[in-house]
GUKOLVEX-723495 format. One record per residue (C-alpha): residue number from 1; residue in one letter; x, y, z. Coordinates in pm, whole numbers. Layout:
BEGIN
{NUM; "A"; {X; Y; Z}}
...
//
This chain:
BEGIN
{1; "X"; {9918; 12279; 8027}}
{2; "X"; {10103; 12076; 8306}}
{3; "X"; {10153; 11761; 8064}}
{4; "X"; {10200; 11952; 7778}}
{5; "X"; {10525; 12062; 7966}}
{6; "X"; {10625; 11693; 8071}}
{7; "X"; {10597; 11592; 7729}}
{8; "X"; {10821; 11854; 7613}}
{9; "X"; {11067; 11814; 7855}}
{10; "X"; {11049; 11419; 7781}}
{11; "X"; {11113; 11507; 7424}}
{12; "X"; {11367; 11713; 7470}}
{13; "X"; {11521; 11456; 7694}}
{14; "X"; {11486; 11184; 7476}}
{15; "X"; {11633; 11388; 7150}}
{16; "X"; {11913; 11488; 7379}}
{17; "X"; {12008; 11159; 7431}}
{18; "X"; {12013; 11060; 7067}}
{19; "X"; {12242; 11306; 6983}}
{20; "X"; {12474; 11259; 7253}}
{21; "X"; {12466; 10897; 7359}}
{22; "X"; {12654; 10783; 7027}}
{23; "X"; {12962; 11025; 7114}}
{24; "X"; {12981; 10919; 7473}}
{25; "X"; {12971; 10586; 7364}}
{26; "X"; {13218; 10650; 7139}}
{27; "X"; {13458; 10817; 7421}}
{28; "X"; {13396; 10552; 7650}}
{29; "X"; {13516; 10245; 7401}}
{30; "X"; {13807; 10473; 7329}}
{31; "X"; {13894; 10478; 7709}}
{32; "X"; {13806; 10142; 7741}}
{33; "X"; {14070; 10030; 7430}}
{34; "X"; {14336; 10284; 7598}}
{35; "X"; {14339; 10205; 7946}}
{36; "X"; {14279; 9858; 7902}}
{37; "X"; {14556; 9736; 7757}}
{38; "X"; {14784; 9903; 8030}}
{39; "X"; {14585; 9775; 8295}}
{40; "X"; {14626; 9412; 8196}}
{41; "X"; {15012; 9482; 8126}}
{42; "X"; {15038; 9582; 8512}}
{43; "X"; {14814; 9352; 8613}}
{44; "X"; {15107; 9086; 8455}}
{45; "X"; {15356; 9249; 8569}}
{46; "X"; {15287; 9264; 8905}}
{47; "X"; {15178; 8887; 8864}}
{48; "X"; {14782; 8999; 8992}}
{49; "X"; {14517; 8809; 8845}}
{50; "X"; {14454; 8665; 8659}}
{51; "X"; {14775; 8606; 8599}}
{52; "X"; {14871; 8519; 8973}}
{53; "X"; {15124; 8292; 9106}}
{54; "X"; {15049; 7997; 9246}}
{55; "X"; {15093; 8003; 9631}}
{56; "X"; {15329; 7737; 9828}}
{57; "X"; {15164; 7521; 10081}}
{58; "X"; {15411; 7390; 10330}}
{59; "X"; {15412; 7026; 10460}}
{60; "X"; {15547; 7082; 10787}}
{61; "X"; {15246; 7351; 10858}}
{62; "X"; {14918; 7240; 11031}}
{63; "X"; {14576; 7316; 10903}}
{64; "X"; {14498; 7570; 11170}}
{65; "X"; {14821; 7754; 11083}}
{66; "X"; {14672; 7885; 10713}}
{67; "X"; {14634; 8215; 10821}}
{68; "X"; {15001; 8243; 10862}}
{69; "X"; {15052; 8175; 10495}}
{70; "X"; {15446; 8044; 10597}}
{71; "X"; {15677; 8061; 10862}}
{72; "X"; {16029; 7896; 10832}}
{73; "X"; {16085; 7530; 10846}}
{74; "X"; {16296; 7353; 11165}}
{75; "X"; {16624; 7280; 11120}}
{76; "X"; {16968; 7485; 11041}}
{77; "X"; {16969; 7629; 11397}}
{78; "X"; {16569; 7710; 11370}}
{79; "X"; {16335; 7514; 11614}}
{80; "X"; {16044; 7292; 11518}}
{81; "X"; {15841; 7615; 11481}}
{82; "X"; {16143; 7806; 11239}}
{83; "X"; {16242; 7999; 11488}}
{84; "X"; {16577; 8096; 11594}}
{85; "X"; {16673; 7900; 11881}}
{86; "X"; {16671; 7587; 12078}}
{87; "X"; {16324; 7424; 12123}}
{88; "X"; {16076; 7558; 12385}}
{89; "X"; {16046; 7347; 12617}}
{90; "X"; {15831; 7357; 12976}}
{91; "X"; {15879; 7634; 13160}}
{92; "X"; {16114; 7612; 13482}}
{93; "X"; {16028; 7724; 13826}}
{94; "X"; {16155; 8081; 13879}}
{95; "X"; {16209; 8138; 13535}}
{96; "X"; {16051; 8509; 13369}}
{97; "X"; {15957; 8396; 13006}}
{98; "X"; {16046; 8690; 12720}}
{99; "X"; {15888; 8659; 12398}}
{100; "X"; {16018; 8921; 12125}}
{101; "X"; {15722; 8897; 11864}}
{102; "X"; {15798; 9098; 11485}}
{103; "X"; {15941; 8995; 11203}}
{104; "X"; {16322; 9049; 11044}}
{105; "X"; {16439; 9322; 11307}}
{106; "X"; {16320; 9074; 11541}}
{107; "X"; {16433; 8742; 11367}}
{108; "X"; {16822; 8828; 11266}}
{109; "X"; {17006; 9132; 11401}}
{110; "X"; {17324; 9053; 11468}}
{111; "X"; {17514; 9314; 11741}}
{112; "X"; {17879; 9339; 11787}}
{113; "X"; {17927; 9068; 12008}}
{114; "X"; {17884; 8826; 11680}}
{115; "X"; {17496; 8750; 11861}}
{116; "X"; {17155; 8868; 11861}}
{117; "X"; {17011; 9107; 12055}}
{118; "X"; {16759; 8948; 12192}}
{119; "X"; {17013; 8677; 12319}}
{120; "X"; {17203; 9031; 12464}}
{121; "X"; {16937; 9154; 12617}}
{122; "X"; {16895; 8810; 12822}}
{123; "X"; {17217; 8832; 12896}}
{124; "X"; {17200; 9199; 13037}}
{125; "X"; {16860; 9066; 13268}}
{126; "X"; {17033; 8830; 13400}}
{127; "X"; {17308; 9038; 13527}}
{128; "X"; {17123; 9328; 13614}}
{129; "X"; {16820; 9172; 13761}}
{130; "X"; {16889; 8812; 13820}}
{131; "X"; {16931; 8662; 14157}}
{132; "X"; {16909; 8275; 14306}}
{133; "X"; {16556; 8175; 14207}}
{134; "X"; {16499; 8417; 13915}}
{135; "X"; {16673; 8367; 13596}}
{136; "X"; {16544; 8534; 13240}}
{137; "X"; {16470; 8359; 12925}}
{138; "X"; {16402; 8531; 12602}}
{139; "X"; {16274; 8392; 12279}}
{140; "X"; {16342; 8551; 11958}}
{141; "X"; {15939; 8481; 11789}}
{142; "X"; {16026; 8720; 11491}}
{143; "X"; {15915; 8560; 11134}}
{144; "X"; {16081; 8790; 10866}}
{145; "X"; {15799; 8920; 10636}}
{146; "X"; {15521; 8939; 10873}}
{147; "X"; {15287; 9240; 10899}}
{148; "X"; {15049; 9295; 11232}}
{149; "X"; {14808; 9062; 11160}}
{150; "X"; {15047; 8783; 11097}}
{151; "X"; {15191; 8822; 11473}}
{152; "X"; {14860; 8840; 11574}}
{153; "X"; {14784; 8524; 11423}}
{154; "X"; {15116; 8373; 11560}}
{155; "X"; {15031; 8497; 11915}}
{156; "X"; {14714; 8302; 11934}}
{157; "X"; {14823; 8024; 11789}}
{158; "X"; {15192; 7920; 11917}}
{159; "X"; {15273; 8223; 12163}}
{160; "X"; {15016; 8142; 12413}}
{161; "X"; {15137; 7836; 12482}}
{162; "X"; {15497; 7926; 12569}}
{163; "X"; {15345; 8073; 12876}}
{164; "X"; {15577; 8405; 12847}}
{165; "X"; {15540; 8641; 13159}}
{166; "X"; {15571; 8949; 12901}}
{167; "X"; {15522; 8998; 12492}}
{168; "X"; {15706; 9239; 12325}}
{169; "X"; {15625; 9345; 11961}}
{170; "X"; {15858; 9492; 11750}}
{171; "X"; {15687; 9745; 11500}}
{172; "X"; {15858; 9893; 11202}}
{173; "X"; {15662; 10093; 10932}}
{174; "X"; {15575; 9804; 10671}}
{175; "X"; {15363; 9595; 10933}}
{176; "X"; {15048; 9814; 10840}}
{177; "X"; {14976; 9588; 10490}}
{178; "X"; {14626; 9404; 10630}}
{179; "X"; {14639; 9090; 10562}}
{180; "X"; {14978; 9018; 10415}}
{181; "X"; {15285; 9214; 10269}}
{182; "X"; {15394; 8939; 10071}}
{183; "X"; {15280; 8573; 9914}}
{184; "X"; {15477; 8298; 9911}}
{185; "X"; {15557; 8169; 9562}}
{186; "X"; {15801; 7963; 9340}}
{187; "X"; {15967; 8316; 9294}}
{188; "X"; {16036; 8306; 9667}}
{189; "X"; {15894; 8309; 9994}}
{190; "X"; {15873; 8655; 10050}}
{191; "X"; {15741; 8757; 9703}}
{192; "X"; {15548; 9101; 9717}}
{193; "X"; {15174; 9016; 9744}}
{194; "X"; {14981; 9156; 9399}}
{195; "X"; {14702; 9351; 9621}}
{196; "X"; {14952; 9637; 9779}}
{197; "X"; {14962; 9858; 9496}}
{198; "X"; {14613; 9875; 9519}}
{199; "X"; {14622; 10113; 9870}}
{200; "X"; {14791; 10450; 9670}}
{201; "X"; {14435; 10569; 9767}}
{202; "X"; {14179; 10531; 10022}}
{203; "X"; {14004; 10251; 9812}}
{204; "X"; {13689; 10220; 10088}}
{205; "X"; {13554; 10589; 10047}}
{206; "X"; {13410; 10720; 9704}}
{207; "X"; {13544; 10801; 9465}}
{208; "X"; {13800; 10565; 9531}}
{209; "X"; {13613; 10275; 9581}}
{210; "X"; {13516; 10285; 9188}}
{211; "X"; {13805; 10225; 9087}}
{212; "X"; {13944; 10017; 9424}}
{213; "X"; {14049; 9754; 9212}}
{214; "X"; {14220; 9892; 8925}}
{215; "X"; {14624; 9846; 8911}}
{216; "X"; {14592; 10131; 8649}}
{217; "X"; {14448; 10394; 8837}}
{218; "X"; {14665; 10358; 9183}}
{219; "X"; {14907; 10417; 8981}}
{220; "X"; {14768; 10708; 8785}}
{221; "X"; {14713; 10899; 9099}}
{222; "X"; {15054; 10775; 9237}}
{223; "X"; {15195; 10951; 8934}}
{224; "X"; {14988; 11243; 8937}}
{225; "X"; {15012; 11313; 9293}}
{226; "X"; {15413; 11307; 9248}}
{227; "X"; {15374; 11517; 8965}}
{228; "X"; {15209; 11778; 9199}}
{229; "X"; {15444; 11779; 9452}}
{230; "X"; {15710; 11887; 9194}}
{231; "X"; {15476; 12175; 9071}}
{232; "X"; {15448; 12329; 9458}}
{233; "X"; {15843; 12261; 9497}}
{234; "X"; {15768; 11983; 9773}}
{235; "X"; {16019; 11693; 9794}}
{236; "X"; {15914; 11370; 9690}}
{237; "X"; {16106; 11080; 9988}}
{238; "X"; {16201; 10744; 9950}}
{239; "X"; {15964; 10600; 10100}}
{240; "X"; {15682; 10741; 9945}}
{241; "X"; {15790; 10563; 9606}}
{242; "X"; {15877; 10223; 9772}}
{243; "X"; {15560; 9978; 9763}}
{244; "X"; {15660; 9790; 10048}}
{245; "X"; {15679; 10145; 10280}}
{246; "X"; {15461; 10441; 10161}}
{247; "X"; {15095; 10299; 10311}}
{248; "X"; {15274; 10406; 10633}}
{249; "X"; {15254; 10758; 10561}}
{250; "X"; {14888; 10732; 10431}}
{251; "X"; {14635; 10843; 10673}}
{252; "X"; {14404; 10531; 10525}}
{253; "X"; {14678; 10312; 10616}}
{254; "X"; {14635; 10298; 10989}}
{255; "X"; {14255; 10246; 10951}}
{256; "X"; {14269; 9833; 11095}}
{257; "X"; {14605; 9906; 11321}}
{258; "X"; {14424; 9965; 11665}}
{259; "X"; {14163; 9692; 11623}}
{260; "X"; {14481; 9479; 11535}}
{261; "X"; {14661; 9593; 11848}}
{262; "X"; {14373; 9610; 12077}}
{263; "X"; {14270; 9260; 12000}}
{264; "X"; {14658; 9162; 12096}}
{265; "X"; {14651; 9345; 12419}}
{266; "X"; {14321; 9217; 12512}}
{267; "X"; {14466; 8802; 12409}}
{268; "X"; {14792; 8883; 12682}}
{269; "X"; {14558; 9101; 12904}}
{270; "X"; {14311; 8791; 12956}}
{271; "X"; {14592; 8583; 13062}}
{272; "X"; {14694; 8852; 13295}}
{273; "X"; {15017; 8916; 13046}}
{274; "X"; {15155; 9226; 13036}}
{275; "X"; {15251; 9388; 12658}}
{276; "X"; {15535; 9609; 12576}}
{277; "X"; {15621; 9718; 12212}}
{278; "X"; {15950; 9871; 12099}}
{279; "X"; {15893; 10071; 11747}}
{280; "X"; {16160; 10072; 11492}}
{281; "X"; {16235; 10332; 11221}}
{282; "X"; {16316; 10307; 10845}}
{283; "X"; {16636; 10454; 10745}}
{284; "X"; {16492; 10802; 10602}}
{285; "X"; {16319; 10866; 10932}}
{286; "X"; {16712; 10909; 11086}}
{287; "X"; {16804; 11120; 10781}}
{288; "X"; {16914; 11398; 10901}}
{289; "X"; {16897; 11578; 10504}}
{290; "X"; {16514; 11453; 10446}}
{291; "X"; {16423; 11528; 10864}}
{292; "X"; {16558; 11898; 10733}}
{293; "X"; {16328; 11910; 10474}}
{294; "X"; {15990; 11784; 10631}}
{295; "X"; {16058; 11645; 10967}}
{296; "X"; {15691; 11656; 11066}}
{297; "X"; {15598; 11467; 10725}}
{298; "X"; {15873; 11181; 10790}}
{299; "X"; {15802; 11144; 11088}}
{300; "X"; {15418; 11106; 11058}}
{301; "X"; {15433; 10707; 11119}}
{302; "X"; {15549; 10781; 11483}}
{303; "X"; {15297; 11012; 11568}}
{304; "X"; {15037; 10742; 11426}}
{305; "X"; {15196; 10468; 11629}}
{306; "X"; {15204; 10627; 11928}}
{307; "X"; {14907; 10759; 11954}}
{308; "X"; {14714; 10416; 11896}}
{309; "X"; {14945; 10227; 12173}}
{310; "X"; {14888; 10501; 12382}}
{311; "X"; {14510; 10456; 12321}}
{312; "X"; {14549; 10049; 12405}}
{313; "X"; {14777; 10157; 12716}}
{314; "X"; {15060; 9949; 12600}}
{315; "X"; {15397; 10122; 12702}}
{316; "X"; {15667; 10188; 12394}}
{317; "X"; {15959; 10241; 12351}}
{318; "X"; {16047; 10449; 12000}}
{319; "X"; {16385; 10372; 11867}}
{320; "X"; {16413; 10729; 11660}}
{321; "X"; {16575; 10951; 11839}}
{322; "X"; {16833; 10682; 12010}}
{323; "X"; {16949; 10609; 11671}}
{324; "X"; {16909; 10912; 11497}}
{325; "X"; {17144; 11034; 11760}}
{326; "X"; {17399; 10783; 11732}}
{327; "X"; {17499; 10720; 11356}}
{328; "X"; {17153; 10789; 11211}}
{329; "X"; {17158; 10615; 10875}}
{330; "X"; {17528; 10514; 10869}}
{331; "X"; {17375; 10254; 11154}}
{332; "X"; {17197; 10065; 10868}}
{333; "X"; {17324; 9805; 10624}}
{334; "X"; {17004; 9873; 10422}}
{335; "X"; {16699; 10059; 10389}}
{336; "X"; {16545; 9837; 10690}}
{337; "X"; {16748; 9651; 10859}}
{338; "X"; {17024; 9770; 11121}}
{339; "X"; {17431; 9697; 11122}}
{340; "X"; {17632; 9588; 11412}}
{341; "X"; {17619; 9901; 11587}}
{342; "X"; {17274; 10005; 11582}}
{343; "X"; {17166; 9652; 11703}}
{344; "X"; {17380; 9709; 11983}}
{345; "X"; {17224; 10046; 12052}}
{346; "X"; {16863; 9816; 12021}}
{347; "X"; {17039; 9646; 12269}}
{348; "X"; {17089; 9886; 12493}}
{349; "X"; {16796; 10108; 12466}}
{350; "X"; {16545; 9784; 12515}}
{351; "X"; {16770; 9607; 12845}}
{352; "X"; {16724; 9992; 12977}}
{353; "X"; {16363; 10036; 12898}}
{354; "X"; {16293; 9689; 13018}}
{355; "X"; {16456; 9784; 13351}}
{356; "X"; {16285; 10102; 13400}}
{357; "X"; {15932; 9883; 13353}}
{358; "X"; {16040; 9607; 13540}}
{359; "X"; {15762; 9722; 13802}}
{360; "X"; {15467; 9577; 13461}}
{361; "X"; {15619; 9281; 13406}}
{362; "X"; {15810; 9146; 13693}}
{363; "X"; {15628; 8995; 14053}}
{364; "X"; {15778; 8954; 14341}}
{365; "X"; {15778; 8671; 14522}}
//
């Protein structure tokens, strides 16, 4: 009786599959001549392939300097590396070597005093601390653009060798994008790079990984997941529609961060050079409406941050709360980037913070 039963079932099976196979065919080439046209339309629109820009090469950077992808060229009051400054020469005898290492906050924030505050904050060392034999030098590494594993990539290869006796790396919520936040084109040389609109889900884990590499469906579920928000009455920020921001408030998002910081700390550590980091907010985090609303949700990037520098043992200093207490968003010219007056609070905050530390970073003779 036993195969009588299999060959039933098989039967069954078998007829099953002639009825039905037809119709999901048939729904699957409808889905398939929906979706597909809208996935190659964002696919172009977002200039992903294959309909990808062609990225710049740059003559005046080595081979060994691909991973990079740019930096800025010398000249117009940049060094031969692009950075902001005179050229780095040897260092002198009695001379404690700052490196600032980030990108735009680091690279151009003007204070009050018409300078940067990285030039202010040598300035303040020097007053506070300096004495006959010791004099402070700082040097502004920032690279606008760059995410984590850009500085990382900077450190080893150009950092190193300005022998600094401390590296400080300024964070702000956009340096999670692994490998790159944007791609140098024709467009420009900070032109968004295709592949970040594919993180609106965890894209390593099923069931996202099926569809990892569709345009279409990140932003299906970006859509939906707004949608849902609206239903349960739950604000929908700023920064969770900006492409350039929102991974920072995705718990996927931090995945790659400690190995990325780790590996820094361990690079400075080897060369017995201590590592500081000074963590700047976006201009919702200092909101004081949106901090009203869901203060633990806006501020979720801080929590993350701290806890893996914490984990690496590399002191911080979190720039929140000194500017949300002193202007808050009027301190910002733009979503990102500070005014006058909070780069002189950044001023400030870092000459004290340094200062209190001084015991890390600074040996006595």
């Amino acid at each position: 009786m036993r195969p009588m039963r299999l060959t039933y079932d098989r039967q069954r099976i078998f007829k099953l599959l002639k009825t039905y196979a037809p119709k999901f065919g048939l729904l699957f080439g409808s889905l398939l001549l929906t979706f597909l046209p809208m996935e190659i339309y964002l696919r172009h629109r977002y200039k992903a392939w294959p309909f990808e820009e062609k990225m710049l090469t740059f003559a005046y950077m080595k081979p060994e300097e691909t991973s990079l992808r740019w930096r800025f060229s010398p000249g117009e009051g940049r060094n031969s590396l692009g950075l902001l400054g005179p050229e780095i020469g040897l260092k002198k005898p009695g001379t404690l070597r700052i490196v600032f290492l980030g990108d735009s906050l680091v690279f151009a924030a003007e204070t009050s005093s018409k300078t940067l505050y990285t030039e202010v904050i040598g300035l303040n060392l020097n007053e506070r601390l300096g004495r006959p034999g010791r004099r402070f030098e700082v040097i502004n590494a920032g690279i606008p653009g760059y995410t984590t594993y850009q500085e990382l990539e900077f450190l080893r290869l150009h950092v190193l060798k300005m022998e600094p006796d401390i590296v400080i790396l300024g964070f702000v919520f956009n340096d999670v994008y692994y490998k790159y936040l944007h791609k140098p084109t024709r467009r420009g040389l900070l032109d968004m790079e295709p592949t970040l609109r594919l993180e609106r889900f965890d894209p390593n884990v099923f069931p996202g990984c099926l569809f990892a590499r569709s345009y279409l469906a990140h932003k299906l579920f970006f859509e939906c997941e707004t949608a849902w928000h609206r239903v349960w009455r739950r604000p929908v920020f700023p920064f969770e529609r900006r492409d350039d921001f929102f991974l920072a408030w995705k718990e996927h998002g931090w995945k790659r961060m400690p190995g990325l910081i780790s590996e820094m700390k361990g690079l400075l550590g080897d060369r017995g050079i201590p590592m500081l980091a000074v963590v700047f907010p976006v201009s919702d985090q200092v909101n004081s409406t949106y901090r009203r609303m869901d203060e633990r949700y806006v501020l979720f990037p801080e929590r993350k941050i701290e806890a893996i520098l914490k984990a690496a043992d590399v002191p911080f200093l979190n720039l929140t709360d000194p500017l949300y207490r002193n202007g808050g968003q009027d301190l910002y010219v733009d979503y990102l980037h500070l005014g006058p007056k909070g780069n002189d609070i950044v001023a400030r905050e870092v000459t004290r913070f340094l200062i209190e530390r001084q015991s890390d970073w600074i040996t006595e003779p």
